[in-house]
N, C-alpha and C positions, 0 to 999 in steps of 0.2 A: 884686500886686507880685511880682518876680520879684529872686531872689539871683542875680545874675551875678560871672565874674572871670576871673583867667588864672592860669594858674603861669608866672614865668620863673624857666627854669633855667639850670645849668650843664653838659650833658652831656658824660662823658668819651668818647671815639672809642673805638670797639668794644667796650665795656663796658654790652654792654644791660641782663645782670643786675643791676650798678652802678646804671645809670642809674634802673631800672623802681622801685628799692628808693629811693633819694632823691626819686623822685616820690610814693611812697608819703607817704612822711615829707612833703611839702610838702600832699598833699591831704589829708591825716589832720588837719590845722590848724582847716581850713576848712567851713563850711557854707554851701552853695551848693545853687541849683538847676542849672547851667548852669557847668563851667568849661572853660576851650580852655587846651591844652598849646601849648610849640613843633612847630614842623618836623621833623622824623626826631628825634624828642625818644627815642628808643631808642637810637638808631647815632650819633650825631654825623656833620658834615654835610660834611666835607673829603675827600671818595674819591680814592683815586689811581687806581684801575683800576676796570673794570666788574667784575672778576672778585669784587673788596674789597666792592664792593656788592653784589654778590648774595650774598656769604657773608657780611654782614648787615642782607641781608632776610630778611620771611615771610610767610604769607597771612597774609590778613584773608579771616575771621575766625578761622580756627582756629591762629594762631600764638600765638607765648608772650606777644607782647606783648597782642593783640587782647583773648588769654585774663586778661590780668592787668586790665585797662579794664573789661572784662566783669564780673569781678569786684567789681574796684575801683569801679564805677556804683551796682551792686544793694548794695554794703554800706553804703554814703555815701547813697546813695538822689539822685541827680546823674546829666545829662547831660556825658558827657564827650566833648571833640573832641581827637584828637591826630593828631600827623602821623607817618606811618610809612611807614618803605623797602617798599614789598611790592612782595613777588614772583608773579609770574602763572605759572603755567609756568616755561616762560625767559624771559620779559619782565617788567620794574621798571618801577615806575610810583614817582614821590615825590606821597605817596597822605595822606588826612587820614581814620580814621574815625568815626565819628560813636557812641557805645555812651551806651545808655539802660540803667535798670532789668530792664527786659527785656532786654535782651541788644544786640547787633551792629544796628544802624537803616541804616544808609548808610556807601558809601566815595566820596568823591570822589578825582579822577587828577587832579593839577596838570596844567594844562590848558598853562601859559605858562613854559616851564620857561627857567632862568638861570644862565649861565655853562656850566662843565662839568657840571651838569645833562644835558645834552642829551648828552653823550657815555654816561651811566649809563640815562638813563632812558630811555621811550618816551612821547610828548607824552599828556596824558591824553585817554581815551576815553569819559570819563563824562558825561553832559550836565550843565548847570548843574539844581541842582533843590533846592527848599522844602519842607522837613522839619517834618510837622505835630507840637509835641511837647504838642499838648493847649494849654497857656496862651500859646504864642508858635510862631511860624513862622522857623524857623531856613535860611539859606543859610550854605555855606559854600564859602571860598577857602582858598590856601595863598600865602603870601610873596610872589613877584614877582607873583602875580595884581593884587597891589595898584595896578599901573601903568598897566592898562587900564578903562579907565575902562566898558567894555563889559558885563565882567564881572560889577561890583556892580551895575549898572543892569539886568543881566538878572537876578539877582536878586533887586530891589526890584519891577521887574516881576512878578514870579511870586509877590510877596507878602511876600516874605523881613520880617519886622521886625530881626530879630537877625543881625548877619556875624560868624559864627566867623572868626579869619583867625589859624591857625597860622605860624610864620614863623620863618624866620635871617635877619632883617635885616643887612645893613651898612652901608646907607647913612644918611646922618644925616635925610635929609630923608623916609624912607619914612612915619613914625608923622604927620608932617604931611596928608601927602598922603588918608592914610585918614581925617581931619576932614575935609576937603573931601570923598569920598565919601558923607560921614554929611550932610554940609549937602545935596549937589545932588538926594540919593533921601530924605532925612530918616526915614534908621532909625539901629540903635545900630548898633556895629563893638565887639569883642573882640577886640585882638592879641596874641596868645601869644607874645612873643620871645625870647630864649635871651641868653647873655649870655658872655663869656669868648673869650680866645682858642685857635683849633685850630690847631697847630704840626705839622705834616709833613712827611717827608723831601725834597729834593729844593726844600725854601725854598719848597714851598707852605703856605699861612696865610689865616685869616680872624679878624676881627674883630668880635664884634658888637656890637649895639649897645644893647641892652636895651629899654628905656622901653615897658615892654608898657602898656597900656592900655584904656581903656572911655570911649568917647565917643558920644554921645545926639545924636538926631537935627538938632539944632543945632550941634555940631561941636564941643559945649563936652567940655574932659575932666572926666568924673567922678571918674578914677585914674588916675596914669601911676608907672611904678616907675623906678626909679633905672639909671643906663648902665651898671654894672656889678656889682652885686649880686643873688644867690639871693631874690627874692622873691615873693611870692601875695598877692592882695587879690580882695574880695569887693564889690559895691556892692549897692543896690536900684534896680530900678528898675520905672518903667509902663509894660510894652511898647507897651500902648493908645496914646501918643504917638507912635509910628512908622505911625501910621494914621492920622492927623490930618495931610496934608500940606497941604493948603491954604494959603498963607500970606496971602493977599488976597482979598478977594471974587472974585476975579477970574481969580487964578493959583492951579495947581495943576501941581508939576515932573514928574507924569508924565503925566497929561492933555492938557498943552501941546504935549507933544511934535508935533514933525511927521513923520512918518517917512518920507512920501512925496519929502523931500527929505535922508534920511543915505544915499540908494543909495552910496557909498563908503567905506561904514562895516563893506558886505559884500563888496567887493570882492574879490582875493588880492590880495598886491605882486605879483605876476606882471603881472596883468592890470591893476593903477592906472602899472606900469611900461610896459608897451606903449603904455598910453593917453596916457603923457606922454612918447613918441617914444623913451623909454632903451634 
């Protein structure tokens, strides 16, 4: 059996020390084998300039925050996923990374970036991939990743039992969508989602949404947290059950596949737009 959960928080806009310190306090509650933080759960997630962004970001792994996870892993004795602004160079990526007992394991690069996202970041470079942590095989996504249904399927493929899925959700329908994920590849999903609203000059605003969650490879929630409240929850579960997909004698969701006919699945919009005369 395996302790899973999330933290949702409230983080304040450019207050990482702030922030890293009330995470503290939320994971210090908890015992877990496995918890996923939000989204740029450091920096808060409303940039006005790229400039704002890169003065707060950091590497992974050697920044303050990677350094505090790092820490915060081996003392808790917990895999932890959180989402953080990093910077490359000159190049920002809205990144999620992955810190064991051992130290730093993986960084995933949001791959499917959202709204003014795209003006801060640079689209991610990291391939999709399944993180062996001994008792369970972990994938992991960030936020808008949850739309594409490609995504999860490339990591259920590759083994994934477990979807970390860090997040600033806003929309109300997103935390639904990631059940139906969990039904079509029939592994668990963890959403990390954040909660409160970000108020900045010039009348720009987000809202979020909360309801972070743990839902099992039938799509049922195990935990879902409240729309606007600082909260953490832990559940059990048997990852073994995310390797059971069979559901018939007969049918099996990834077995069945056909792939010989998704050729449009690889396409670009470029090229599905010339083919359809635009």
């Amino acid at each position: 059996m395996l302790r899973i959960g999330f933290i949702q928080s409230a983080p304040a806009f450019g207050d990482p020390d702030g922030n890293r310190r009330r995470l503290l306090e939320q994971v210090s509650r908890l015992d877990a084998d496995l918890l996923v933080l939000p989204e740029l759960c450091h920096s808060g997630y409303v940039f006005q300039s790229r400039e704002e962004a890169f003065d707060l970001s950091e590497p992974i792994p050697s920044g303050p925050t990677s350094r505090f996870l790092i820490e915060l892993a081996r003392e808790r004795q917990v895999t932890i996923v959180a989402g953080i602004c990093e910077r490359d160079g000159k190049l920002l990526y809205n990144s999620a990374g992955t810190f064991t007992p051992a130290g730093h394991l993986n960084t995933y690069r949001k791959i499917h970036l959202f709204q003014e996202e795209k003006l801060w970041f640079e689209p991610g470079n990291t391939p999709f991939r399944v993180l062996d942590l001994g008792d369970v095989r972990l994938g992991v996504l960030v936020c808008y990743d949850w739309r594409f249904p490609e995504a999860t399927r490339a990591l259920a493929l590759l083994g994934a039992d477990i979807i970390a899925h860090p997040a600033n959700l806003v929309f109300p329908f997103c935390q639904e969508v990631m059940r139906a994920r969990c039904i079509e590849n029939h592994i668990f999903a963890v959403t990390a989602n954040r909660v409160g609203t970000e108020i900045r000059p010039g009348e720009r605003e987000e809202t979020f949404t909360g309801r972070s969650q743990v839902v099992n490879p039938a799509g049922e929630l195990l935990v879902r947290a409240s729309t606007d409240q600082v909260e953490e929850s832990v559940v059990e579960i048997d990852p073994s059950r995310a390797r059971e997909k069979s559901f018939s004698p007969y049918n099996h969701p990834l077995n069945d596949r056909r792939p010989e006919h998704y050729g449009t699945l690889v396409v670009s919009p470029e090229e599905l737009a010339r083919e359809r005369g635009e």
